[in-house]
N, CA, C and O of each residue as an XYZ file, in Angstrom:
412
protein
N     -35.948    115.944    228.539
C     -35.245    117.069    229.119
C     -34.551    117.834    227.998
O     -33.930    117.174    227.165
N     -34.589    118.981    227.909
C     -34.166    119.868    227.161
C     -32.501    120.488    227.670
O     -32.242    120.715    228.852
N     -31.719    120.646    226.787
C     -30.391    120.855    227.769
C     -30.125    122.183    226.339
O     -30.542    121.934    225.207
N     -29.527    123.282    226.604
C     -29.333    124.334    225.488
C     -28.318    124.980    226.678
O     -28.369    125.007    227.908
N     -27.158    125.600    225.436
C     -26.116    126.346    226.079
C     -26.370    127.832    226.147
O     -25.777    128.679    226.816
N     -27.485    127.978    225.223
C     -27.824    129.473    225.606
C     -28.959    129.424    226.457
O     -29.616    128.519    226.971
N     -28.999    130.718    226.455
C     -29.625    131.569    227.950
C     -31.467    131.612    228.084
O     -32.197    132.007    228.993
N     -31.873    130.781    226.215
C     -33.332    130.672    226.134
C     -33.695    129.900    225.475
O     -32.867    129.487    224.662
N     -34.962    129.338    225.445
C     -35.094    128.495    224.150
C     -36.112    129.048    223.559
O     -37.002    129.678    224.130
N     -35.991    128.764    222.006
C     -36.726    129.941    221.304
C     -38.259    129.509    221.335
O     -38.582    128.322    221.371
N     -39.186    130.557    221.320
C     -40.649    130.079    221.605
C     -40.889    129.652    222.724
O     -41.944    129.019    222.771
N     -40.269    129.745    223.789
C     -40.710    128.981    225.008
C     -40.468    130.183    226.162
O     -39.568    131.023    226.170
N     -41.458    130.016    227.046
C     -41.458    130.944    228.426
C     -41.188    130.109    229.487
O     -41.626    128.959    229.483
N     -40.276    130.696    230.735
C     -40.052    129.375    232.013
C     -39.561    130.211    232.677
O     -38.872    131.214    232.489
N     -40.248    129.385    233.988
C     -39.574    129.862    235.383
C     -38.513    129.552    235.546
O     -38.227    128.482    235.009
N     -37.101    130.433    236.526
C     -35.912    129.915    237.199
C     -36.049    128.967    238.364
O     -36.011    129.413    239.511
N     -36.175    127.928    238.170
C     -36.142    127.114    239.302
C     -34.244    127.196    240.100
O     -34.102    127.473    241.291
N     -33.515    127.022    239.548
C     -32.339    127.108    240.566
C     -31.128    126.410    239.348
O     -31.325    126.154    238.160
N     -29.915    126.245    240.138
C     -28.664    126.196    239.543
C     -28.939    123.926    239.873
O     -29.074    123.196    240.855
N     -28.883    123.758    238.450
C     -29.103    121.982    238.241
C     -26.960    121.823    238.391
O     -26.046    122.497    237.917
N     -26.997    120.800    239.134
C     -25.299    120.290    238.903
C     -25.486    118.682    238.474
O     -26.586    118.138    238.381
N     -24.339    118.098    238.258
C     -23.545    117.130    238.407
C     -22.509    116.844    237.798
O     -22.059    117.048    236.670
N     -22.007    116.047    239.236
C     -20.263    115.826    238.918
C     -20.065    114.293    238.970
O     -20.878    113.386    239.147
N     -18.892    114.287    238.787
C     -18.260    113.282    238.435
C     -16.277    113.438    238.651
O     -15.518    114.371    238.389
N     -16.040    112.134    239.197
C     -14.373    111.505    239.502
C     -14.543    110.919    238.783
O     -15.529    110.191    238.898
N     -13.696    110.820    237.518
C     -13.040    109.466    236.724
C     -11.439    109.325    237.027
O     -10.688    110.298    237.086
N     -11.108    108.230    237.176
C      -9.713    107.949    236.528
C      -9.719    106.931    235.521
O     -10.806    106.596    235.049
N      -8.430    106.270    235.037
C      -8.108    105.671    234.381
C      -7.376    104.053    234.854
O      -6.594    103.953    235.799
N      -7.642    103.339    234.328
C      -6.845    101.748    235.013
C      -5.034    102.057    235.474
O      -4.705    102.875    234.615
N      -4.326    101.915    235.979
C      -3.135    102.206    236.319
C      -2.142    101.654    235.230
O      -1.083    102.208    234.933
N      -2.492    100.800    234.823
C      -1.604     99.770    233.737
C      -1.853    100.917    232.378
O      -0.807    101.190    231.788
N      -3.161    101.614    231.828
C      -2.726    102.327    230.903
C      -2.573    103.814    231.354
O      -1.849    104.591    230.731
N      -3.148    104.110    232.249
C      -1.703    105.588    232.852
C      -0.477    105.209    232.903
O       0.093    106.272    233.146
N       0.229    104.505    232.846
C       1.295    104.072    232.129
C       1.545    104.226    230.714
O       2.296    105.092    230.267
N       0.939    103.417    230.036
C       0.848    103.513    228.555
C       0.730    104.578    228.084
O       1.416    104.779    227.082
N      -0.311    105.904    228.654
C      -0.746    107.135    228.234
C       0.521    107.794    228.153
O       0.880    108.466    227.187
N       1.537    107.481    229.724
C       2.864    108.238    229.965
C       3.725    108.184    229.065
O       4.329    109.163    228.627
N       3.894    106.796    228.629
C       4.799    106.497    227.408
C       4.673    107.144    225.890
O       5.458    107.329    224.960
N       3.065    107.423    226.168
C       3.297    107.820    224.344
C       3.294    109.258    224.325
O       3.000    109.853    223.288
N       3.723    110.121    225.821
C       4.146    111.785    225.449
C       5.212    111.668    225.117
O       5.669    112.494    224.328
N       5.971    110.659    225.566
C       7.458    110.482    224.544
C       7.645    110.827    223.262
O       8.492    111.453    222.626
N       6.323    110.082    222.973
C       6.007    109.891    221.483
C       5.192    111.435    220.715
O       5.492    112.189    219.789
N       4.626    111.388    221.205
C       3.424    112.228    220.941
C       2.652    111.465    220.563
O       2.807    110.288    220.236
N       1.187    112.500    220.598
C      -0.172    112.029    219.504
C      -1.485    112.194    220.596
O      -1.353    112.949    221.559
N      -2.574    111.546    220.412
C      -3.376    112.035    220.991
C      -3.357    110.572    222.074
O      -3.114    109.381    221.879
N      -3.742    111.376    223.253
C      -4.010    109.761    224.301
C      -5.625    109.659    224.468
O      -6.484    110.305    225.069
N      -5.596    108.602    223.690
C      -6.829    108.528    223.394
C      -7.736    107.398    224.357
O      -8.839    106.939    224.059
N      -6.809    107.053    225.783
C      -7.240    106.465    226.827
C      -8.220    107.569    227.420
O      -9.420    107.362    227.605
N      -7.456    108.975    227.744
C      -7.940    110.413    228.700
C      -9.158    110.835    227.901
O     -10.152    111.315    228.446
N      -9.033    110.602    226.314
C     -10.165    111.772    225.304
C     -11.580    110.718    225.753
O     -12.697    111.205    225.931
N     -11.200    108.763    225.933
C     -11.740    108.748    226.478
C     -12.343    108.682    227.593
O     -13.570    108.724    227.503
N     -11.780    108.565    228.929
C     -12.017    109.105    230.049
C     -13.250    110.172    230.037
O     -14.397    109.958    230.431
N     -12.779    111.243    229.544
C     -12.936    112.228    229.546
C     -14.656    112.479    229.015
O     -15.352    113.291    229.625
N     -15.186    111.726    227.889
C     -15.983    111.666    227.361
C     -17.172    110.981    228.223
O     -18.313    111.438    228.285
N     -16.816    110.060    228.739
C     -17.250    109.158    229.806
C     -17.849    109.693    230.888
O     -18.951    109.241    231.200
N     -17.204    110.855    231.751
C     -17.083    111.327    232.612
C     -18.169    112.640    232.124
O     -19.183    112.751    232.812
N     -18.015    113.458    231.165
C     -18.675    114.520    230.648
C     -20.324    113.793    230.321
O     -21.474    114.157    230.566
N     -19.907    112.983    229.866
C     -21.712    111.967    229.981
C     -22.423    111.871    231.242
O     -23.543    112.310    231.504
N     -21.444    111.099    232.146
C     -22.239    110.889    233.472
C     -22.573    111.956    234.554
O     -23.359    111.802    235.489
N     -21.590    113.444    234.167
C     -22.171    114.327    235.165
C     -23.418    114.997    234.277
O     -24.192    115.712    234.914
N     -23.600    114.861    233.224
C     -24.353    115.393    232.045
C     -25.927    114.591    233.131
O     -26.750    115.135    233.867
N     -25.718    113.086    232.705
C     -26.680    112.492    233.314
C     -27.561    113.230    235.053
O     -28.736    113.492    235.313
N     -26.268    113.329    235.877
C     -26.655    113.773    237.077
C     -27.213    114.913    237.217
O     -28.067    115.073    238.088
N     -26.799    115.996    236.315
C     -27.278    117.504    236.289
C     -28.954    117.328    235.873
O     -29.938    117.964    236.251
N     -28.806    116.137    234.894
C     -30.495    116.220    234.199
C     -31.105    115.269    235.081
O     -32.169    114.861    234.617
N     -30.794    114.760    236.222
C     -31.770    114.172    237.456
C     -31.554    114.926    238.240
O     -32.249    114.564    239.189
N     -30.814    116.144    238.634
C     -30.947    117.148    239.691
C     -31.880    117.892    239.370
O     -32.744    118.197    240.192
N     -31.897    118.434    237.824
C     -33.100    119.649    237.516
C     -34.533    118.614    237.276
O     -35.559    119.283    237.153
N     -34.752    116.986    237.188
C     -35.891    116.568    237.423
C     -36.769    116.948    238.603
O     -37.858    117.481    238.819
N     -35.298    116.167    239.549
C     -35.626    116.570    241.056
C     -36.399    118.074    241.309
O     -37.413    118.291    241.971
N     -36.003    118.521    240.950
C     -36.241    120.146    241.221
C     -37.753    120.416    240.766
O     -38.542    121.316    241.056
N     -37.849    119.319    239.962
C     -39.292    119.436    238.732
C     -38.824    120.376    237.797
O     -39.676    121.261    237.879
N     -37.864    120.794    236.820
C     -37.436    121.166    235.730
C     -38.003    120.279    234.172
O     -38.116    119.056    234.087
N     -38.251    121.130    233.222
C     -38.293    120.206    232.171
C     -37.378    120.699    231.115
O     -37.404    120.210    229.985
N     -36.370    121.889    231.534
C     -34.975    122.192    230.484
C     -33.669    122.698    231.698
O     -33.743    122.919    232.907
N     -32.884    122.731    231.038
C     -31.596    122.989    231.724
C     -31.456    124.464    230.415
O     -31.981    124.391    229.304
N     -30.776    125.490    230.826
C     -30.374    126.749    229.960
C     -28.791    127.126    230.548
O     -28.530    127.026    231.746
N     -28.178    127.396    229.928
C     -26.710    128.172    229.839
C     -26.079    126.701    230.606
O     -25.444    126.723    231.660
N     -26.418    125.422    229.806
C     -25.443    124.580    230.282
C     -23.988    125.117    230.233
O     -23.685    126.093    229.547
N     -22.937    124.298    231.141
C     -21.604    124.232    230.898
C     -20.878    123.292    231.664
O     -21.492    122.681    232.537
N     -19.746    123.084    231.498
C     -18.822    122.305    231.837
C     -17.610    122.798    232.217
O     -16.752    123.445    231.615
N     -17.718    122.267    233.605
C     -15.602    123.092    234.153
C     -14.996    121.482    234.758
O     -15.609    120.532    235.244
N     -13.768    121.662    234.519
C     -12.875    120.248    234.969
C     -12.131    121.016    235.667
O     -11.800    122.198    235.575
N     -11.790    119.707    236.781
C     -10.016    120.283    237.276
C      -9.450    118.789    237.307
O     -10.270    117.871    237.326
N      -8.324    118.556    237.312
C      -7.396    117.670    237.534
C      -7.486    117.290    239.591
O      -7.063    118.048    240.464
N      -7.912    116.428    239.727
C      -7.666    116.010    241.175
C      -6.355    115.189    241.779
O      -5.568    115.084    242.719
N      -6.693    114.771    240.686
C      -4.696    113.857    241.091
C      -4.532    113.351    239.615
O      -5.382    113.485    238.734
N      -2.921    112.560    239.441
C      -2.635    112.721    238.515
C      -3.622    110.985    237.720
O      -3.755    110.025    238.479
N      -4.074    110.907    236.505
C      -5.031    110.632    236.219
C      -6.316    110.387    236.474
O      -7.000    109.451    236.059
N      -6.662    111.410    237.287
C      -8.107    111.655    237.501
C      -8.426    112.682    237.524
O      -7.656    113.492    238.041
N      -9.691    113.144    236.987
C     -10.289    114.440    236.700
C     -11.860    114.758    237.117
O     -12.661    113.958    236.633
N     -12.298    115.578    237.762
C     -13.510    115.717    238.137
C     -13.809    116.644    236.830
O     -12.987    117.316    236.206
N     -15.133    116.508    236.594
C     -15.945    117.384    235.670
C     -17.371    117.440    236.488
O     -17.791    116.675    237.356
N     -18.024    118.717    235.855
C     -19.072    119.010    236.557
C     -19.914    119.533    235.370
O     -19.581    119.992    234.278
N     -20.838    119.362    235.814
C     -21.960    119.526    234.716
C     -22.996    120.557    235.153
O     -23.620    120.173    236.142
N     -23.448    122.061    234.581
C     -23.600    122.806    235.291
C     -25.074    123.409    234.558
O     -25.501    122.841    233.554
N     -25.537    124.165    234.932
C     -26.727    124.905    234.076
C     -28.300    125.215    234.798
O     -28.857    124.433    235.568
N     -28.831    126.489    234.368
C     -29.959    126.805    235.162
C     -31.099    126.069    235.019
O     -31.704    126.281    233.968
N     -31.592    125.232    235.797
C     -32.858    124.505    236.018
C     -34.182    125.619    235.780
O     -34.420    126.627    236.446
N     -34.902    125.107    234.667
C     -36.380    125.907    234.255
C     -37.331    125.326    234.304
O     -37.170    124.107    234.247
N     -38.832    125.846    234.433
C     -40.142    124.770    234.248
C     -40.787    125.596    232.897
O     -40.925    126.818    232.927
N     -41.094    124.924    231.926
C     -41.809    125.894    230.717
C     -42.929    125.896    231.559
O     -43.311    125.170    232.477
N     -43.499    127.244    230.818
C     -44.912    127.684    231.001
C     -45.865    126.931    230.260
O     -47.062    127.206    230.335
């Protein structure tokens, strides 16, 4: 599967098959949403959420590229990624981008 944030891939012709998604809920264990809380005291990076976060950006990554299979796609074009906060340590991310079939 081909995944590109721009709008073509070079040398290649394809149909619009449709809008490929996937999402994803992560949170974090409760014992270090705690820990995370403690070190804004502190500062620095919370590097529990960066990874959360990474985790989560993988697995809707994964779902978007079995939605545009489904579809019979063999690239994804103008991928992207939007989050929102759902409650407090958990975050949905979504994994977004136009499903194509090369010619």
């Amino acid at each position: 599967m081909i995944i590109v944030t721009i709008d073509y891939i070079p040398g290649k012709e394809f149909d619009i098959l449709g809008v490929a998604k996937g999402t994803v809920i992560q949170s974090r264990h409760v014992g270090r949403d705690i820990m995370s809380g403690l070190k804004t005291l502190v500062g620095g990076e919370l590097s529990s959420y960066t990874e959360m976060m990474n985790e989560a950006r993988a697995k809707a990554t994964q779902r978007m590229a079995a939605n545009a299979i489904e579809m019979g796609a063999d690239a994804i074009i103008c991928m992207r990624y939007a989050s929102s906060a759902v409650m407090q340590g958990a975050a949905e991310v979504l994994a977004y981008g136009t499903a194509v079939k090369l010619k």
